[in-house]
Structure formats: C-alpha cells, structure tokens
C-alpha positions as CSV (number, residue, x, y, z in Angstrom):
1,X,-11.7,-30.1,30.4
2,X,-12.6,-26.5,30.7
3,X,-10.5,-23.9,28.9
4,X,-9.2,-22.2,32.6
5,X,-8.3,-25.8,33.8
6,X,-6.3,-26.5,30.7
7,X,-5.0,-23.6,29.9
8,X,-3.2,-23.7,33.8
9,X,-2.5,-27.2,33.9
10,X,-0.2,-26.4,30.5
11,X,1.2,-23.4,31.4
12,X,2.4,-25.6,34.8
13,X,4.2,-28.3,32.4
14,X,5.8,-25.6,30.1
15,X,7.4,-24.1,33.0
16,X,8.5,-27.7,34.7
17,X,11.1,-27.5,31.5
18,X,10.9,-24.0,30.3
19,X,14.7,-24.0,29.9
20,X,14.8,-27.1,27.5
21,X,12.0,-25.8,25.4
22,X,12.9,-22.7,24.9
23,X,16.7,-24.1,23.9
24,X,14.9,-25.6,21.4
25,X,12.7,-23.1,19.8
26,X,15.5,-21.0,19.4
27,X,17.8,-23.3,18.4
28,X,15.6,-24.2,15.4
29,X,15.0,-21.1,14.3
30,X,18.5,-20.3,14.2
31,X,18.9,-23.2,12.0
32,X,16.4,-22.0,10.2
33,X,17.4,-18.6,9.6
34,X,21.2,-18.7,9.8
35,X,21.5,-22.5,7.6
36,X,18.7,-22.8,5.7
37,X,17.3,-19.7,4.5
38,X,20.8,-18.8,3.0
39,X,20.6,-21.8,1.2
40,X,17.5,-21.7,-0.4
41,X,18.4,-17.8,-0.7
42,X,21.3,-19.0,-2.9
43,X,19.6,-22.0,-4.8
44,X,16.9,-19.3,-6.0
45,X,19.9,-17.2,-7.0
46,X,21.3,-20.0,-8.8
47,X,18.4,-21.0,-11.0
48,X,17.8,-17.5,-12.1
49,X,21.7,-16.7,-13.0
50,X,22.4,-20.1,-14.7
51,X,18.6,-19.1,-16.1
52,X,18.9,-16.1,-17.2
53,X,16.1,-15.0,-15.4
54,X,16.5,-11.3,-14.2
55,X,13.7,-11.4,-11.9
56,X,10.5,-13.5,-11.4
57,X,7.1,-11.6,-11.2
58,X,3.3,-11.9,-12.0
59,X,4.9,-9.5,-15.1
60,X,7.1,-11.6,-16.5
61,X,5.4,-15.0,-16.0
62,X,4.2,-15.5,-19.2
63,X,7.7,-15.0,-20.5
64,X,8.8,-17.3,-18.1
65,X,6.8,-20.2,-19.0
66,X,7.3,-19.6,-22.6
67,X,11.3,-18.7,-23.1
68,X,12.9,-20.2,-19.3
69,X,10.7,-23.5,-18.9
70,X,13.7,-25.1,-16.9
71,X,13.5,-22.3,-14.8
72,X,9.8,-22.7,-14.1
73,X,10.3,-26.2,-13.3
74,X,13.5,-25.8,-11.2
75,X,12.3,-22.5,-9.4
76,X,9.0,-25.1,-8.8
77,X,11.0,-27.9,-7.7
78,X,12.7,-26.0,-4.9
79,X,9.3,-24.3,-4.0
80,X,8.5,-27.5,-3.1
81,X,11.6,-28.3,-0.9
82,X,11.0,-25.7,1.2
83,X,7.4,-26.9,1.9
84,X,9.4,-30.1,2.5
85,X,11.5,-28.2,5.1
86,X,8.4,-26.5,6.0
87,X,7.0,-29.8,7.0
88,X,10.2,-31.1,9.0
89,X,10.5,-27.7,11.0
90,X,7.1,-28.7,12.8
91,X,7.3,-31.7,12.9
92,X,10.9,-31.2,14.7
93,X,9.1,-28.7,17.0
94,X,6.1,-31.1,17.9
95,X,8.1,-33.8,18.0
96,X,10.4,-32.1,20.4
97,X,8.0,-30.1,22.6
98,X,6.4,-33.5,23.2
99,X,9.3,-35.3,23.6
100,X,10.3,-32.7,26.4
101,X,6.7,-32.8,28.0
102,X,6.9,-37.0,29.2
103,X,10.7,-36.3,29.7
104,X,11.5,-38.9,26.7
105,X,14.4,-36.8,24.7
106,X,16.0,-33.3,24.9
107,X,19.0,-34.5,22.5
108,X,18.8,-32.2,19.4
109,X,20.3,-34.9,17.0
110,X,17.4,-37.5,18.1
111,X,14.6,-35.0,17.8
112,X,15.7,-34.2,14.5
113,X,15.8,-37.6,13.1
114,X,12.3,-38.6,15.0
115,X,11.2,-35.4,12.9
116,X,12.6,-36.8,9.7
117,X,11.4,-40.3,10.4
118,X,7.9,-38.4,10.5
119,X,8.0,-37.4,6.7
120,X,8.1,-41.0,6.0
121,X,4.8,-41.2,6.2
122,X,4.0,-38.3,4.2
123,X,2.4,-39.7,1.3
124,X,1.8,-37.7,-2.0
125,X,-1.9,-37.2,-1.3
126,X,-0.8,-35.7,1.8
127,X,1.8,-33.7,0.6
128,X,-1.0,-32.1,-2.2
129,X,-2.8,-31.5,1.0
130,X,-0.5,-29.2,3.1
131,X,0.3,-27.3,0.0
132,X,-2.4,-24.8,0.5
133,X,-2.7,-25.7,4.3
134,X,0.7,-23.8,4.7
135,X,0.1,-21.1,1.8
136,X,-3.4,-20.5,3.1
137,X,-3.8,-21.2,6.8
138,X,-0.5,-21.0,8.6
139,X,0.0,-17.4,7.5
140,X,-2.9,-16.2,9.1
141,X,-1.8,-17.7,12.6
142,X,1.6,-16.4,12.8
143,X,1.5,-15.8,16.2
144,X,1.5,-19.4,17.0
145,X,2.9,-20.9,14.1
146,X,5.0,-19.5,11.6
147,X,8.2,-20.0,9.5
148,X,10.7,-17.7,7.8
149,X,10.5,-19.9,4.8
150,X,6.9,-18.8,4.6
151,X,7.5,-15.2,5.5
152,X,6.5,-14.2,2.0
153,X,3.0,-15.2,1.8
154,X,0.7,-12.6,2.4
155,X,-1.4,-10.3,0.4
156,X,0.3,-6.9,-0.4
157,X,-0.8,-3.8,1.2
158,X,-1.7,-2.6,-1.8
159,X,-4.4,-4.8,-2.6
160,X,-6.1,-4.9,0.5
161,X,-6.7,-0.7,0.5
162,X,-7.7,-1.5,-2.8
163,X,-10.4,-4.3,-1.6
164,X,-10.8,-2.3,1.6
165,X,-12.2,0.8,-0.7
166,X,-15.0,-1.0,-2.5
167,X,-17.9,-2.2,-0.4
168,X,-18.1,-5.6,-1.9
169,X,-14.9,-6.5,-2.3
170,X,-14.4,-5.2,1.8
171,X,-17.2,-7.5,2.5
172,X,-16.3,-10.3,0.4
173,X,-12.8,-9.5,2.1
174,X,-14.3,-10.2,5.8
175,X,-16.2,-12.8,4.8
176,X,-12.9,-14.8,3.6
177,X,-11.1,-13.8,6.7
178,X,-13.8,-15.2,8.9
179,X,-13.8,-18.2,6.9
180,X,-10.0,-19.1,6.8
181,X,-9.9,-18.1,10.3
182,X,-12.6,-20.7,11.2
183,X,-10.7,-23.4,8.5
184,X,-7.6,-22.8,10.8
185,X,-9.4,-23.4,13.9
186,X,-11.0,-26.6,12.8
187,X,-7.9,-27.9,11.3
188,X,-5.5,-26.9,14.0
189,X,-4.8,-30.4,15.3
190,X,-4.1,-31.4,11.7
191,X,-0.1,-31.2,12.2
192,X,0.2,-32.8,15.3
193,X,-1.8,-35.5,14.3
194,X,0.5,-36.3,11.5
195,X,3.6,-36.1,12.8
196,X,2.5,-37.5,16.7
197,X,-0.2,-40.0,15.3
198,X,1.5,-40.8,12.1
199,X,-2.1,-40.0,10.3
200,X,-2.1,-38.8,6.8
201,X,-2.6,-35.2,5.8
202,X,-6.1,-35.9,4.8
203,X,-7.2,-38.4,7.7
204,X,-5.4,-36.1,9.8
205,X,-7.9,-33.1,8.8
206,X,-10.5,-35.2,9.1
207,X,-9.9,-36.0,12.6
208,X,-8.7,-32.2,13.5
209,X,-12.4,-31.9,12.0
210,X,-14.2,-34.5,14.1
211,X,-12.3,-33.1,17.7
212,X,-13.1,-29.6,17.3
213,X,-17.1,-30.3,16.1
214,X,-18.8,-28.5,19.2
215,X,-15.9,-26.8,20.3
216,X,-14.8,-24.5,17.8
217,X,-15.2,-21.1,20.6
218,X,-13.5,-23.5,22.8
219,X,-10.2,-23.5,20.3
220,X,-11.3,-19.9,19.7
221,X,-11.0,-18.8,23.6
222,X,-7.6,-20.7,24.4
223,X,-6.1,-19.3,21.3
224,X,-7.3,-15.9,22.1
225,X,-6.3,-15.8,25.6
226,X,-2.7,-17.1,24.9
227,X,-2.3,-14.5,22.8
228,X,-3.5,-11.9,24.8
229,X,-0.8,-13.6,27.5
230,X,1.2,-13.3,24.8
231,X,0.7,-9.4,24.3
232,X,0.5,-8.1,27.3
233,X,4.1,-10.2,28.9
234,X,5.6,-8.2,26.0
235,X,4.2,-4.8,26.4
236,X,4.9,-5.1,30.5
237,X,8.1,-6.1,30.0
238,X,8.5,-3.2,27.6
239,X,7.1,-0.9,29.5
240,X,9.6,-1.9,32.6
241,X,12.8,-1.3,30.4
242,X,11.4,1.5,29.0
243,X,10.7,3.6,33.1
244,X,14.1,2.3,33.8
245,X,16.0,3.9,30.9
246,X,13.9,7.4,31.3
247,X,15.3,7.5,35.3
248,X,18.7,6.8,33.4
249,X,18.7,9.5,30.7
250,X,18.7,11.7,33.7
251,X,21.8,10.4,34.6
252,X,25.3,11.0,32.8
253,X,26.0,10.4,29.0
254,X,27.8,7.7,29.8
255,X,25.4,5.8,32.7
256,X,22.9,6.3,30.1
257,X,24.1,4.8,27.0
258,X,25.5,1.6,28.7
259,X,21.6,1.4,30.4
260,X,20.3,2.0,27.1
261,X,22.7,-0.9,25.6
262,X,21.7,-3.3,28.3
263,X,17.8,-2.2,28.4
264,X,18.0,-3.2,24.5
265,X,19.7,-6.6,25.2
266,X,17.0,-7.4,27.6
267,X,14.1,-6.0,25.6
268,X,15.2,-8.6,22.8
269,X,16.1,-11.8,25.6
270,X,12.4,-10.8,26.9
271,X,10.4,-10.7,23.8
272,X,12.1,-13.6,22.4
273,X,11.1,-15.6,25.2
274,X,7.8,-14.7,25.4
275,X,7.8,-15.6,21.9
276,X,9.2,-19.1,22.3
277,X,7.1,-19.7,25.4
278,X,4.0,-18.7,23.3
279,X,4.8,-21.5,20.8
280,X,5.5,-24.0,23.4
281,X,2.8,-24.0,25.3
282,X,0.6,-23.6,22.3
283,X,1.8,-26.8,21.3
284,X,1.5,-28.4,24.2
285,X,-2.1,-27.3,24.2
286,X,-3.0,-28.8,21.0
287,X,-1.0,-32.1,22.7
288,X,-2.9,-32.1,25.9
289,X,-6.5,-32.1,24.2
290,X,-5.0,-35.0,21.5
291,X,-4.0,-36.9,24.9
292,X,-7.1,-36.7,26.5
293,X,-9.2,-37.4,23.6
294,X,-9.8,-41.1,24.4
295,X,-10.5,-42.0,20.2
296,X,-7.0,-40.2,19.3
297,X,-3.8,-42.6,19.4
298,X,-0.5,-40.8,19.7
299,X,2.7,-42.8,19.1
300,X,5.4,-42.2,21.2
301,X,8.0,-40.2,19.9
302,X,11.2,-42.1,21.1
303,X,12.0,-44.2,23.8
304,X,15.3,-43.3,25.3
305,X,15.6,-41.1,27.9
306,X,18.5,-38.2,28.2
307,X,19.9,-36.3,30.9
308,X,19.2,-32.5,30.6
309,X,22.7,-31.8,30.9
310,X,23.9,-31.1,26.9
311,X,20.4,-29.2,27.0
312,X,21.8,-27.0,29.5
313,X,25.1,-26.3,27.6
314,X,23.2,-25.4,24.2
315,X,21.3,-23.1,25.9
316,X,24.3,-21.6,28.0
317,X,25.8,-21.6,24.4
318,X,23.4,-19.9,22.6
319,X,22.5,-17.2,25.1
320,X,26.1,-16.5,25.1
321,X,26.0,-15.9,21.4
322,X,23.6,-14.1,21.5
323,X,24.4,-11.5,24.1
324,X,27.7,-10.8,22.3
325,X,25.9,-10.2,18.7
326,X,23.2,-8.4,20.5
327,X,25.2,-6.0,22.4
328,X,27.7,-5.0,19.5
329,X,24.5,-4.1,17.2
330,X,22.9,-2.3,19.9
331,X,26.0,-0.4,20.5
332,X,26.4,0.6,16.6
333,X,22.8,1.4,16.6
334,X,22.7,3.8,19.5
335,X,25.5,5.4,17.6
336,X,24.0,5.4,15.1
337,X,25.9,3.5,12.8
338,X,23.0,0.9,11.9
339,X,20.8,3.4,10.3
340,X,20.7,6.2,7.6
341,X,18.2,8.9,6.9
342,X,15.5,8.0,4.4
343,X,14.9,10.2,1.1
344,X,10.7,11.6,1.9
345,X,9.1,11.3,-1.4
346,X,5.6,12.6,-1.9
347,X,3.6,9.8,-3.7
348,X,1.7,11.3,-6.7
349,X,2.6,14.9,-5.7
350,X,0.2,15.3,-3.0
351,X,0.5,15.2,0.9
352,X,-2.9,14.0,2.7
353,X,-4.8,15.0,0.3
354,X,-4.1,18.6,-0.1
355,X,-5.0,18.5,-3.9
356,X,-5.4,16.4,-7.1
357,X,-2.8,13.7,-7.8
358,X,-0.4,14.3,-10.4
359,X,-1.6,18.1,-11.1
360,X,0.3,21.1,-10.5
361,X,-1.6,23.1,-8.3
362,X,-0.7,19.7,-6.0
363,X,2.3,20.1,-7.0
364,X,3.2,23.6,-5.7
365,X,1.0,23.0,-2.7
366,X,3.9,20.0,-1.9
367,X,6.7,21.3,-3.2
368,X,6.7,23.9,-0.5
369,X,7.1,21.4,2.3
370,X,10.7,20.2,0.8
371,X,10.1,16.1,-0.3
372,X,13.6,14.9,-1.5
373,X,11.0,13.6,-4.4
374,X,7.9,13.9,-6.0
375,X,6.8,11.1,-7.2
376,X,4.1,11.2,-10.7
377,X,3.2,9.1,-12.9
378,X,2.9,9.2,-17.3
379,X,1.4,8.0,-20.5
380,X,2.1,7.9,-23.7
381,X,-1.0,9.6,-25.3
382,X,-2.5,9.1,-28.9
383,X,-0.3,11.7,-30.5
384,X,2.8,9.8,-28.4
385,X,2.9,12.8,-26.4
386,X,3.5,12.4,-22.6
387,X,0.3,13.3,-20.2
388,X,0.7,13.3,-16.3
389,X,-1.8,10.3,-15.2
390,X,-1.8,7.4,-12.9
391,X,-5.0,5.4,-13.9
392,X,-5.7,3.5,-17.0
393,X,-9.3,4.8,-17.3
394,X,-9.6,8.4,-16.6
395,X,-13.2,8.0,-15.2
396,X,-12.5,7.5,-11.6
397,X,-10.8,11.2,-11.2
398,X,-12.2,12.9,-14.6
399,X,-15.2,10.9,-15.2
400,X,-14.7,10.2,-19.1
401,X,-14.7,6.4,-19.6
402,X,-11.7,6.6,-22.1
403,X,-7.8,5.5,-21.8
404,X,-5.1,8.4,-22.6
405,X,-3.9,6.4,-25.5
406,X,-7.1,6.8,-26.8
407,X,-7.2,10.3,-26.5
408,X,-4.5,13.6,-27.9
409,X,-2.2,15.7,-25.5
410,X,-4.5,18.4,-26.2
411,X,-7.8,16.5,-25.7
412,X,-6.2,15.6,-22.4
413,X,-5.4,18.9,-21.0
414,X,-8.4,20.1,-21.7
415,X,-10.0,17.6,-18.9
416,X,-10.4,18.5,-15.4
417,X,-9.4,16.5,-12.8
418,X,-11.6,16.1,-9.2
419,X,-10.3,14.3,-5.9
420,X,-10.3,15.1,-2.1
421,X,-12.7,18.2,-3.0
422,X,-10.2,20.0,-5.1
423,X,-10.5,20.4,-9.5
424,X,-7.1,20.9,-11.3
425,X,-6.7,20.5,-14.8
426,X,-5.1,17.2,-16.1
427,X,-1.5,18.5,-17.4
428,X,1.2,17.6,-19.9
429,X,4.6,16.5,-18.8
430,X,6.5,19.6,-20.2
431,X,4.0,21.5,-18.3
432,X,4.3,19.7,-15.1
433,X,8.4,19.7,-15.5
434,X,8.2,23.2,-16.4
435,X,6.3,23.9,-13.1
436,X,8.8,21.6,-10.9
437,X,11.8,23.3,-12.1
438,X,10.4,26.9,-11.2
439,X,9.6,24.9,-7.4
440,X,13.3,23.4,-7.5
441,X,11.7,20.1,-6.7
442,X,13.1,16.8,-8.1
443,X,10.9,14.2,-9.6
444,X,10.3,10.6,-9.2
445,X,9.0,9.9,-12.8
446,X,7.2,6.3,-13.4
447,X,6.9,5.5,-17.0
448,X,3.7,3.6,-17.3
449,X,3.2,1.1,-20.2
450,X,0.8,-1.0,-22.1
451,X,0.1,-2.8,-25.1
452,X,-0.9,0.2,-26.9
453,X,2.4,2.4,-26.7
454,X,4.0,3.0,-29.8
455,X,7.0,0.5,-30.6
456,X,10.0,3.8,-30.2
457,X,7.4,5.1,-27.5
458,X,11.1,5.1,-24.4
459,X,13.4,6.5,-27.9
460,X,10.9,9.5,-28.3
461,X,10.7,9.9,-24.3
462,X,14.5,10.0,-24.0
463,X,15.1,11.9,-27.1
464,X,13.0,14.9,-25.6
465,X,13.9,14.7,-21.8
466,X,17.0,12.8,-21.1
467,X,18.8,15.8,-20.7
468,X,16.3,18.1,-18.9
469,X,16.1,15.1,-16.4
470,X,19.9,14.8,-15.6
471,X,20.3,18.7,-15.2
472,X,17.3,18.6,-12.7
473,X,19.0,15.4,-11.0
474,X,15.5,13.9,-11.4
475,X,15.2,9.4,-11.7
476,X,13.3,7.4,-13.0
477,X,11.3,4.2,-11.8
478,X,8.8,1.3,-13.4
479,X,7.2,-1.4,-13.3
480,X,8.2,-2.4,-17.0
481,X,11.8,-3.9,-16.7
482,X,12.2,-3.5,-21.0
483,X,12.1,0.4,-19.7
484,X,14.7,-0.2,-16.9
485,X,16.8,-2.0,-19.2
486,X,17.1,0.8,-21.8
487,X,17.3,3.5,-19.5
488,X,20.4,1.5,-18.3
489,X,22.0,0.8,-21.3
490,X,21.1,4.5,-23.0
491,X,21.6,7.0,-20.4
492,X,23.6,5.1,-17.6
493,X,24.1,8.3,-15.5
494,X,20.4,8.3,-15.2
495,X,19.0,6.9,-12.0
496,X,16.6,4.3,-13.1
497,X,14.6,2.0,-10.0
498,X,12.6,-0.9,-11.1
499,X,9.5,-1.3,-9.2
500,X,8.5,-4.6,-7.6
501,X,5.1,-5.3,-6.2
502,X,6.2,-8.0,-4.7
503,X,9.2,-9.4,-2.5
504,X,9.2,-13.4,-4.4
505,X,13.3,-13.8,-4.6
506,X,15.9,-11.1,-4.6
507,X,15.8,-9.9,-8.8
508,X,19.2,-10.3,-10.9
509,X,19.2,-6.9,-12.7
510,X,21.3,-4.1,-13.8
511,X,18.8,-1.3,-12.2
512,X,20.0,1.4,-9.8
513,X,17.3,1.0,-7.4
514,X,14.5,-1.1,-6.7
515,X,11.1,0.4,-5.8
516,X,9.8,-2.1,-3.3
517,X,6.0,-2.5,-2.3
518,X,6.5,-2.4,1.6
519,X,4.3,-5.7,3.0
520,X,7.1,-8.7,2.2
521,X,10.0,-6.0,2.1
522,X,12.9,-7.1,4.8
523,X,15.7,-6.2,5.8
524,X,17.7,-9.4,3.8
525,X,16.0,-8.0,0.5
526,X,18.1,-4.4,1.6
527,X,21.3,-5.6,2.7
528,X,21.4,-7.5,-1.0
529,X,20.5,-4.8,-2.6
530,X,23.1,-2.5,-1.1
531,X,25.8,-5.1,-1.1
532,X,25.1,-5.0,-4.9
533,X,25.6,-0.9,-4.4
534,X,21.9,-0.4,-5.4
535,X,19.2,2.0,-3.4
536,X,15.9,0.3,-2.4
537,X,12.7,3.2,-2.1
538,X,9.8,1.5,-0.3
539,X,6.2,2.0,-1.2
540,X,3.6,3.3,-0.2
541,X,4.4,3.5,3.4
542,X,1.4,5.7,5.2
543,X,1.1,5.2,8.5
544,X,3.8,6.2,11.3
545,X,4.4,2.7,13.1
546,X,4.8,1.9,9.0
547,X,7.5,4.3,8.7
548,X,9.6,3.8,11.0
549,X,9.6,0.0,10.1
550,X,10.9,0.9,6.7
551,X,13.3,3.1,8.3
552,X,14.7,0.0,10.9
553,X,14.6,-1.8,7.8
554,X,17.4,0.8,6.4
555,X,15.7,1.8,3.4
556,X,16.8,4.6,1.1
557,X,13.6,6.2,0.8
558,X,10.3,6.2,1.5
559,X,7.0,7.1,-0.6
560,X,3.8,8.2,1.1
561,X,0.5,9.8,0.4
562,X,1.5,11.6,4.5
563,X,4.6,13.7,3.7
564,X,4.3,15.3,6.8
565,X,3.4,12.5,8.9
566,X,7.1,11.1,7.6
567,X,9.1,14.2,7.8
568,X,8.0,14.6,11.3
569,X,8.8,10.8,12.0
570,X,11.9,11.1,10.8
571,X,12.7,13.9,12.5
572,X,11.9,12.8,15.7
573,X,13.8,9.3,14.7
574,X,17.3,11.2,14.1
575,X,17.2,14.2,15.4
576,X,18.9,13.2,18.7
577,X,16.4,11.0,20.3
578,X,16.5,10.5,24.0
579,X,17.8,6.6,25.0
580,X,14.5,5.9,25.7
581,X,12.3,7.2,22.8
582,X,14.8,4.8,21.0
583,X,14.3,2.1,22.9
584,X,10.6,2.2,22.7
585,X,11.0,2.5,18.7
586,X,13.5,-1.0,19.4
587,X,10.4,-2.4,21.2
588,X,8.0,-1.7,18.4
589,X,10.4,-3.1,15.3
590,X,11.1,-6.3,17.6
591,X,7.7,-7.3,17.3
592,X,6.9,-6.7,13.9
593,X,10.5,-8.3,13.1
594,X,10.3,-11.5,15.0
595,X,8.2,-14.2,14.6
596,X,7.7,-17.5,17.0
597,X,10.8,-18.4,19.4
598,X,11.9,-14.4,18.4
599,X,14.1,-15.1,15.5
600,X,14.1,-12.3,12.6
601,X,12.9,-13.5,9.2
C-alpha cells in the first residue's frame, strides 16, 4: 500500500474512536507521571539516604563502586524496574490502541492486565535486548514514542558544542545520528511485534528487519509526514489563540485576562491532543503494515467486547480535572505568581565574545552591563597560588602546552591570553578580585580541582579570601563536592552551589545551590531543590528560546556566554508583557515541556 493510501485510511480509523484513544493516552501518562514517577523518584531517594550516598555522578562513581556497593546494586536493580515499567507502558499503549482499533476492549483494567500478560513472554535474552533499544533508539524518536521514565537520556548540551566544534568529532557526530536514526527505522516494528505477536526481543528485530528491507524511505516518509501533521496542527492552533488574544488585549483589563486564562487552557487541551493523536495513529500505522503483511501473525489482544460508555466517563473525568488544575495555574501565572526573575550571570566574564575569558579587560568590558554575577573559573598553581583559568592545558587560549600546576603565579601572569581576536594577559585571583571590587561586580567563583592540588590546597584558599568574599557577597560553586562540603561546614554563611553536569536523581547534600547543566534540568529537579530551601543556577543557557525555558522552569539564575541576549529576554518576559506575548512564550514552553499524549515529564 502506498504511503498517501495508508497514511489516510489510518488517520480515518483514529478518528472513528478518537475519543477512546485519546482517554487512553492521557490516562497513562497521568499514571505515569502522577503514580509512578513519584515512586521511583522516592525509591532513588531511599537507596541513597539509607546509602549514604550524597549524590550519584560520573565523579563519584569510582567511589561508589568501591565504598556503597549495595547502593550500586540497588540503584541498578531499580534501573532496571523502570525499563520493566518502560516495557509495560507500550506494551499497555499498543495493546490498547489495537484493542480500540477492531473495537475488542476500551476497559482500562483489561488493557492493563493484557499489557502485563505481554511481559510474560519477555525472556532474559530479550530483556538484554531492549536495554540499549530504549537507552539508544527511543530517545531519538520522541515525537512518537517516548516516556518520562526515560526523559533523562540524552547527551548534554555541553558535549555536543564540544563535538560540534571539532571537525571530526562533528562528522563522526552526523554519521552516528544518521546511523541510529536508520537503526530506529528498521527496528520500528520491533515493539509491536512483541507485545501484539508475542515474538521475542530478538526474533522481533529480526522481523522489524525483514519488513522494512526495501522500504526504509517508505518508514522514512510516513514518519516524516506525521510529524510535520504533527507540527503544523500545533503551530495553527497556536497561531489562532494567539490573533484572538491580541483583538482581546485591546479590550478591558478585565475581558483580557479572563481571554488570556481561557486562550491558555485551550492552547494546552489543543497541543495535548495533537500530541496524543500523534502517538495514536503512529501506532496504528506500525499495526496496519503488521496486518497486512501476510508472513506477520498478530495475536489477538482480548476477546471480550465493552461498551464505550466507562470510556466516556474517564474521559469526561479527566478533562474535568484537568480544566480545573489548568485554569488555577494559568491564573497564578498571568499574575504572576508562578514565576520569579532569574539572577543574569555572565559565564567566564565575557558577553558574546567581547574579550578573553576570565581576564580583566573582559571583565570591565561586562561588568558595565550590570550581570547579577560573573562567573570565572581558578587553579591552584605550582606555588599554591590561585591563577584565573578555565582549561587544564593552557594551549588552546595561550598556546604553551603546560598545565598551571605545572607552572608559578608569576610564570602565569606573565602569559598572554588570545580568543575572539582580543589578547589580555592571563591574571592572578587577587588581581582579578581587586579589579571586580573597583567595578562593584559580584563573582561566581568555581574552584577547579585535580589530582595535583596540594592536600590543604581549600585551607590556604579560605584562609586568604573567605572574608574578602563575604564582604563582596560573592559565592562559590564546583564540580568537586569535598570543596562544597568544607565550604559548608567552614564558612556556612558562604553561598556555596555544587555543580552537576548532569540531572541522574535529585543529590542528597548540604549545598546551597546546585549549578545545573541545562539539557535534563526540569522543573521536578527545581521544585526539590527549593522545597529543600536551596537555589538552582542553570548552565550554560545561550540561546533565547533556551532562556526562557530555564526561566518557565523557575530557575534562580541563569549563566550564558549572551548577557545581553538574557537581559533583554528577561526584560521583555517581566516587564509587563502583553496577554499575548505571554501566551505565545506558554505555546513555546508547552512543546518543549510535553512529550507524547502532552503530559509534562
């Protein structure tokens, strides 16, 4: 069948019962996300308290394995629970959307245990097998499938500029993007196989492999096109609201805020839908094909039939629910009672390049456009004195292959530094304070560490600045937590954030902030960390769509390379928006919030 027949023969049977599957879709993601999440949210927490494990990190992993082995292995154990759960949540959808399409079941309770009678079959081999399906492939399709519990695999932000900026590595990086990408094609029928055909993970693949041989552009094109569908329902619909509510600003105050409430309720019904009705009939795609392959056997998934009557009231139920929890949030938001006005922190002293990282003329240049922060970066030198550096090797910006523990204060400071076509000299950390206090700008200071420091390296650090840094109200952040921890215990009026590269489970520390890379930072990892009364900055944040996601997100601060770029945005995010402008920044975060059937992660 060709891809324009299929694609609207499915799109016909999705909307035969759009009601009952989207009732589904959302239900299960509420599940998901309300139930289950929380749980596993609170087993992680669990493990590490009983533990004694602060946090878990590629920094501490070697101390993990060797001191907190029952941690490893219970931390493990429920890893693999939730690729259990993983496992059940699509088989419950396929299961269900199937179940829906030959009008067999719409009863909740019997999709669920038809899903759970699916794992049966799951075998250990198999098991072994969706391990790196799910960690590898699903994340790269998440606008078809995806799962909160798997919200957390991607690749930092980070480490893809840093890929992106060497020619090999961004080649080598396309190359494995067009490879997974044609892995996920070709392996795309690989779920509902198992779960519809009972087939094991690996005879599964193997047949996902044998249906799309010749037709991989063929997968490629319906995928493409549903997404695309997908896209442009969204920004229509978006769009619409978005005319109606400027005609509204005109009007009164008050006709205007309570269009801008509703306008908000239906942007998130609408994108939601779309986003369940995506997932639907991309399911029902890969079911269609699997039907109409004449070599594939699909077991039926029950036999009983049900009226659509209790799906009916779960859906009248839900949208209920959801209008009221909708409209009080977009109420306190419009007042403005959601959100609070993030601390701009330039990262490395500079804004869009206007001079060297870390130097002072940089610093002068930055200070003048009023960051809350400046955020720089030291080392402990070879005389343990303190020079202002990011990089281990000072090659890339000074072009001497050394490290500054290798080298004196004064051999140091003699160096000049070269970046975006300016030259400053590399400087000492009394001479970049020194130059701070005559701007009146607060610092951001990261203590960088390594195997080389000397063993009282924090004790002579302290000793000489502790109190210049309290009178200056300056913090503190890292990525060592032994430097968190006796900044904590030593000079507890000091503001001291630990810095986290990555968002793996919510840490267990005494730190008064936690420095947050921005790609798996969410909003649950913020509302933790201010229940627990501590500040979360989020790094580094450059681009404007970026920015104001952090800022949705509620974040204390932001740090970016674009100073201007976020002042601006967050000026033109508080500074008494009209209805509308905030409406469209609504749109924005609800797409990058929600995944499939429009449930936040």
């Amino acid at each position: 069948m060709n891809t324009k027949h299929l694609f609207r023969q499915t799109i016909r049977t999705f909307f035969k019962n759009w009601v009952a599957y989207i009732t589904l879709i959302f239900t299960l993601n509420l599940i998901l996300t309300f139930i289950i999440v929380p749980i596993m949210r609170w087993l992680t927490k669990f493990i590490m308290v009983q533990n004694d494990v602060p946090y878990v990190s590629y920094t501490n992993f070697g101390w993990l394995l060797t001191k907190r082995p029952l941690a490893v292995i219970e931390l493990v154990a429920l890893a693999l629970v939730i690729l259990l759960i993983v496992f059940w949540q699509f088989a419950f959808l396929i299961q269900g959307v199937e179940g829906i399409h030959h009008d067999q079941e719409r009863r909740l309770t019997r999709i669920t245990l038809s899903a759970l009678q699916a794992m049966r079959h799951l075998r250990v081999s198999s098991f072994l097998f969706f391990i790196p399906y799910f960690v590898l492939i699903l994340p790269f399709s998440d606008m078809y499938f995806t799962s909160p519990l798997l919200s957390k695999v991607q690749i930092p932000a980070f480490i893809i500029s840093f890929l992106e900026g060497n020619a090999l590595y961004a080649t080598l990086l396309v190359i494995a993007a067009v490879v997974v990408t044609y892995l996920g094609i070709r392996l795309v029928q690989v779920l509902p196989l198992t779960v519809l055909g009972q087939l094991h993970g690996v005879t599964a693949a193997r047949n996902s492999w044998r249906m799309t041989r010749h037709h991989t552009w063929a997968y490629f094109w319906r995928l493409a096109w549903l997404g695309i569908l997908s896209i442009v329902n969204t920004a229509v619909g978006s769009i619409l609201l978005y005319g109606l509510q400027v005609q509204l600003d005109k009007q009164s105050k008050t006709v205007a805020f309570v269009g801008a409430v509703t306008n908000m309720v239906l942007l998130s019904i609408w994108i939601k839908v779309v986003g369940a009705a995506t997932l639907a009939i991309f399911i029902l795609l890969l079911v269609r094909i699997i039907e109409q392959s004449p070599s594939e056997v699909v077991a039926p998934t029950v036999t009983s039939l049900s009226h659509p009557r209790g799906s009916r009231r779960l859906a009248a139920v839900v949208v209920v629910i959801f209008l009221l929890s909708q409209g009080a949030y977009n109420v306190m938001y419009l007042r403005g009672a959601v959100l609070t006005e993030p601390l701009a922190i330039s990262h490395r002293g500079v804004d869009n390049g206007n001079g060297v990282q870390n130097t002072i003329p940089a610093l002068n240049k930055t200070s003048k456009e009023k960051p809350a922060f400046v955020e720089m970066d030291l080392h402990e030198t070879k005389d343990h004195q303190f020079v202002v550096m990011h990089d281990e090797n000072l090659k890339n910006l000074t072009g001497v292959i050394k490290q500054p523990y290798q080298l004196t204060l004064k051999q140091m400071t003699k160096l000049k530094a070269r970046e975006n076509g300016h030259v400053a000299h590399v400087a000492s950390f009394d001479q970049y304070l020194a130059a701070a206090e005559r701007d009146h700008q607060r610092l951001l200071v990261e203590i960088k560490v390594n195997k080389h420091d000397s063993a009282n390296m924090m004790q002579l650090f302290m000793k000489r600045y502790k109190a210049r840094l309290l009178r200056d109200h300056d913090w503190m952040h890292s990525l060592s937590y032994p430097v968190i921890s006796y900044v904590v215990k030593h000079d507890p009026k000091e503001t001291a954030s630990f810095i986290l590269p990555y968002n793996l489970t919510f840490p267990q520390t005494k730190a008064d902030a936690y420095t947050m890379e921005e790609t798996t930072l969410n909003a649950t990892f913020v509302d933790q960390a201010h229940a627990n009364k501590q500040k979360v900055l989020a790094w580094t944040v450059d681009s404007q769509d970026d920015m104001t996601h952090m800022m949705f997100l509620n974040v204390d601060g932001i740090i970016t390379d674009n100073l201007h770029e976020l002042q601006s945005t967050i000026k033109t995010t508080f500074n008494h928006p009209s209805y509308a402008r905030e409406l469209l920044i609504y749109a924005d975060e609800l797409t990058v919030f929600t995944g499939n059937g429009g449930v936040e992660n």
